[in-house]
FISERO-119364 format. One record per residue (C-alpha): x, y, z; residue number from 1; residue in one letter. Coordinates in steps of 0.001 Angstrom, whole numbers, m for minus. Layout:
residues N
<rec px="X" py="Y" pz="Z" num="NUM" residu="A"/>
...
//
This chain:
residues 134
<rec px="m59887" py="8511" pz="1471" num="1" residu="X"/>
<rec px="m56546" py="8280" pz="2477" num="2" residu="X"/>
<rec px="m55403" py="5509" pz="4793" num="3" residu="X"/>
<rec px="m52166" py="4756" pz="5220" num="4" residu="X"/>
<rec px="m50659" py="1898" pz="6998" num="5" residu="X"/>
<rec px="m47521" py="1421" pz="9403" num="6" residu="X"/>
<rec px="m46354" py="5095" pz="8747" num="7" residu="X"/>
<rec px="m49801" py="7311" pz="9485" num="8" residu="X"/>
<rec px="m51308" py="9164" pz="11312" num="9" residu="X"/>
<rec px="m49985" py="8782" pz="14851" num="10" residu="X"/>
<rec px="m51810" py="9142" pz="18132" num="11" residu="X"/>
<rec px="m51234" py="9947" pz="21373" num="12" residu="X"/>
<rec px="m53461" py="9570" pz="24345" num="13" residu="X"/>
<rec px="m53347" py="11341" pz="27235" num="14" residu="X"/>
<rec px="m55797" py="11694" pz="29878" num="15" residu="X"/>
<rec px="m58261" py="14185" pz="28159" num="16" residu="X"/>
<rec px="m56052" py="15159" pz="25476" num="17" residu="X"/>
<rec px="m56024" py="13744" pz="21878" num="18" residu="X"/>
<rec px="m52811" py="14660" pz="20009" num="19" residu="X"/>
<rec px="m52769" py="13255" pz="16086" num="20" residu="X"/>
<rec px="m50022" py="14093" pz="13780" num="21" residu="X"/>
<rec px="m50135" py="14025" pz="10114" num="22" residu="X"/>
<rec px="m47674" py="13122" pz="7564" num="23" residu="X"/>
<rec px="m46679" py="15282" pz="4697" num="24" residu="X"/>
<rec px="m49284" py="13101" pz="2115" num="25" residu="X"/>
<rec px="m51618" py="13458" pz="5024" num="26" residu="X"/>
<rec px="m51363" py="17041" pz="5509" num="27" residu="X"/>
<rec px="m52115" py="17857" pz="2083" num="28" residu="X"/>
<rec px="m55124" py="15109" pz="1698" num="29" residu="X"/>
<rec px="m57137" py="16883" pz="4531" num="30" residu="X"/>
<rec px="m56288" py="19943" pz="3138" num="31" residu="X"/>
<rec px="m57298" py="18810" pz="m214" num="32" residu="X"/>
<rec px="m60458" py="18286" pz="1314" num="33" residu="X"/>
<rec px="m60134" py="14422" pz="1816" num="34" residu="X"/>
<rec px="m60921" py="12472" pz="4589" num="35" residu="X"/>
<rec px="m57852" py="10746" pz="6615" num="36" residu="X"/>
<rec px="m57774" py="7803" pz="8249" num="37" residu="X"/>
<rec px="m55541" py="5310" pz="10500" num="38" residu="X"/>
<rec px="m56737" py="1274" pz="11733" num="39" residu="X"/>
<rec px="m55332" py="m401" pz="14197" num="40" residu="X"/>
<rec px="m56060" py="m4201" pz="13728" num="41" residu="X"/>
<rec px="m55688" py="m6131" pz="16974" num="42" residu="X"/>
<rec px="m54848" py="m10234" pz="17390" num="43" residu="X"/>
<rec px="m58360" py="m10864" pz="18132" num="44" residu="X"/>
<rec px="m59991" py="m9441" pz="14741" num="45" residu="X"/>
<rec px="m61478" py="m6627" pz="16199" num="46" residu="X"/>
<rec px="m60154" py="m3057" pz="15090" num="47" residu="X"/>
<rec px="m59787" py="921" pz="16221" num="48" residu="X"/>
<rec px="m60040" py="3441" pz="13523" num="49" residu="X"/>
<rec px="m59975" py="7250" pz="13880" num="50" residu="X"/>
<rec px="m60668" py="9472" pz="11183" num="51" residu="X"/>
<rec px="m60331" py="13355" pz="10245" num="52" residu="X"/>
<rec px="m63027" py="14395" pz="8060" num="53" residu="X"/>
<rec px="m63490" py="17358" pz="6447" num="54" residu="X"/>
<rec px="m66828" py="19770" pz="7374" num="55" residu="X"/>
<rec px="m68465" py="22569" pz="6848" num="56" residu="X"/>
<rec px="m69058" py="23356" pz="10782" num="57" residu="X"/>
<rec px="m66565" py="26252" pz="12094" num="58" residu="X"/>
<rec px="m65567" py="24488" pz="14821" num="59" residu="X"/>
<rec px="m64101" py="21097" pz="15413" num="60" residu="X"/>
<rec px="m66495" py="18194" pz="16605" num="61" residu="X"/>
<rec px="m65795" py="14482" pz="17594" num="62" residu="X"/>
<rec px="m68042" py="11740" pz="18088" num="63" residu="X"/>
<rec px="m67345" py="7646" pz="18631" num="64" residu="X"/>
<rec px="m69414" py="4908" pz="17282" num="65" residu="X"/>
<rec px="m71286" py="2869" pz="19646" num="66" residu="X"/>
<rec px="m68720" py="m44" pz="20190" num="67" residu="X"/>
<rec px="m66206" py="3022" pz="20666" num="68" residu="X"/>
<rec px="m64231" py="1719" pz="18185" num="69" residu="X"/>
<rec px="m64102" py="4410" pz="15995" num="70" residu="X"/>
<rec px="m63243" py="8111" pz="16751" num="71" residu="X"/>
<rec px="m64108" py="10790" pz="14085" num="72" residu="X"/>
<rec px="m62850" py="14131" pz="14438" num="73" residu="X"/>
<rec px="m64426" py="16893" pz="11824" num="74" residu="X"/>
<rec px="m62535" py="19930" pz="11246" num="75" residu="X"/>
<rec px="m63148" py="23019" pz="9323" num="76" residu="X"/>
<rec px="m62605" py="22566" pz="5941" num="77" residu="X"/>
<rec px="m61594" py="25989" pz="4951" num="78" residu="X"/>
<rec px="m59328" py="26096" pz="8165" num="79" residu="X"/>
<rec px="m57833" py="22683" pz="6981" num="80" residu="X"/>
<rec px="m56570" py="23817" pz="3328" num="81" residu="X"/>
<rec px="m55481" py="27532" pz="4909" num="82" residu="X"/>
<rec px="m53361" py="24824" pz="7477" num="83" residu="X"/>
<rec px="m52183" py="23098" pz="5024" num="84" residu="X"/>
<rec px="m50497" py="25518" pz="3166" num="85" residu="X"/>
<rec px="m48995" py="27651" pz="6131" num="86" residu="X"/>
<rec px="m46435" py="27189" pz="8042" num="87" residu="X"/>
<rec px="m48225" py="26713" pz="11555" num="88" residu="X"/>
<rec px="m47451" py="23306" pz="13206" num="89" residu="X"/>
<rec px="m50523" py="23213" pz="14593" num="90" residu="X"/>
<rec px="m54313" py="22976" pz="13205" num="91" residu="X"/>
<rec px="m55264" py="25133" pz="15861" num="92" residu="X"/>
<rec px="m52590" py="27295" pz="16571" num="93" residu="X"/>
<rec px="m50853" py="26656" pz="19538" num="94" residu="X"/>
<rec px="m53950" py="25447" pz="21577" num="95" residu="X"/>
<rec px="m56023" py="22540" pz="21376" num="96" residu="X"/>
<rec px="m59373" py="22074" pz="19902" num="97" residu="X"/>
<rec px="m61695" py="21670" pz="23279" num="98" residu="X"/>
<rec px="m64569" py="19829" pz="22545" num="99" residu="X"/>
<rec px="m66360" py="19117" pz="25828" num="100" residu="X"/>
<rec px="m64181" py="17661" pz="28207" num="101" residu="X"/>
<rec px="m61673" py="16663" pz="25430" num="102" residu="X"/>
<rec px="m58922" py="18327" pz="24149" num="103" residu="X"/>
<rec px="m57686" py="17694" pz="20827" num="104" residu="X"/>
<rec px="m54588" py="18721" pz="18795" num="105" residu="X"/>
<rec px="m53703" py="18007" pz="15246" num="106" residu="X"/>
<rec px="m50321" py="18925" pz="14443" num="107" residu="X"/>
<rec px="m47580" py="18097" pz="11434" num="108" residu="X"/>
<rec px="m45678" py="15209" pz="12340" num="109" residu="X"/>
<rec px="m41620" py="16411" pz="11970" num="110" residu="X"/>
<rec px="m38614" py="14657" pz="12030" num="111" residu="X"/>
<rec px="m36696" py="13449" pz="15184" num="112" residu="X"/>
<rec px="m33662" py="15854" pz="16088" num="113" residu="X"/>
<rec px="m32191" py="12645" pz="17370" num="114" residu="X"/>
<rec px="m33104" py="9685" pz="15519" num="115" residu="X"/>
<rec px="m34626" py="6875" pz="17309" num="116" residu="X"/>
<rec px="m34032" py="3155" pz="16480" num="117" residu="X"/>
<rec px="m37101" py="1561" pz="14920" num="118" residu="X"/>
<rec px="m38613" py="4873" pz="13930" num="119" residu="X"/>
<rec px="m39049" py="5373" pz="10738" num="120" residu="X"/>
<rec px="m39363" py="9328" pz="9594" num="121" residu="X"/>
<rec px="m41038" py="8790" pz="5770" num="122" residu="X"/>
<rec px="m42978" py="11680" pz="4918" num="123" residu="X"/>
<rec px="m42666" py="13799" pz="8107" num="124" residu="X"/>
<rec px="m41937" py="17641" pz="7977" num="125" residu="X"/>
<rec px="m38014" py="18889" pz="8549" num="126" residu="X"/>
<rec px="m37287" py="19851" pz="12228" num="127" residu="X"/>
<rec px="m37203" py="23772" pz="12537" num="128" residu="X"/>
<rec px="m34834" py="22531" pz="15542" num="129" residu="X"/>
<rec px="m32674" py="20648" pz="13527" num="130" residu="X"/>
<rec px="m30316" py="23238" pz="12093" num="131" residu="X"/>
<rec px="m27209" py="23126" pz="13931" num="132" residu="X"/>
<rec px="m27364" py="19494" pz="15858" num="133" residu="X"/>
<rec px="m24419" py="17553" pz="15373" num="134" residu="X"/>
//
């Protein structure tokens, strides 16, 4: 399992709409097959882990433990490793995964074309968008 700390997986909340995006190491663990996971420990002990896993289903799935303090999203497995290696940004293409009511996108996580202070950028893809910014 791969489970990085400050610098993983990132998440983004939105309404409906799940958006996770993978490092470089991350990209290739859930394409090796691997399980991928983030934890975010709060001041009060308690934590909030989500996980991409790996499965032999042809479409993606999520479920939640009962506390709801764990999201698990299962992807494709064959579709993960063919992702992987391509160059799509996107798991699913340009759309999201819809899974009931929720919408959820997996993406590569690239570099800023402006850098931000207090981001760090270890491990992220280069910006196609890059080329030619001063």
């Amino acid at each position: 399992m791969h489970r990085k700390g400050k610098e993983g997986v990132k998440l983004r909340v939105r309404g409906n709409t799940l958006r996770l995006r993978l490092t470089r190491s991350e990209v290739d663990t859930i394409g090796a097959g691997e399980v991928v996971e983030e934890v975010t420990q709060f001041p009060d002990g308690s934590e909030f882990c989500y996980r991409l896993v790996p499965g032999h289903a042809e479409e993606a799935s999520q479920n939640s433990n009962d506390a709801g303090h764990t999201i698990t999203i299962e992807v494709p497995k064959g579709r993960a490793a063919t992702w992987a290696e391509s160059n799509e940004v996107g798991f699913s293409g340009d759309e999201p995964f819809d899974v009931g009511s929720l919408a959820i996108l997996i993406e590569k996580d690239f570099s800023c074309v402006t850098p931000r202070s207090g981001e760090e950028e270890l491990d992220t893809f280069p910006n196609p968008n890059a080329e030619g910014v001063a």
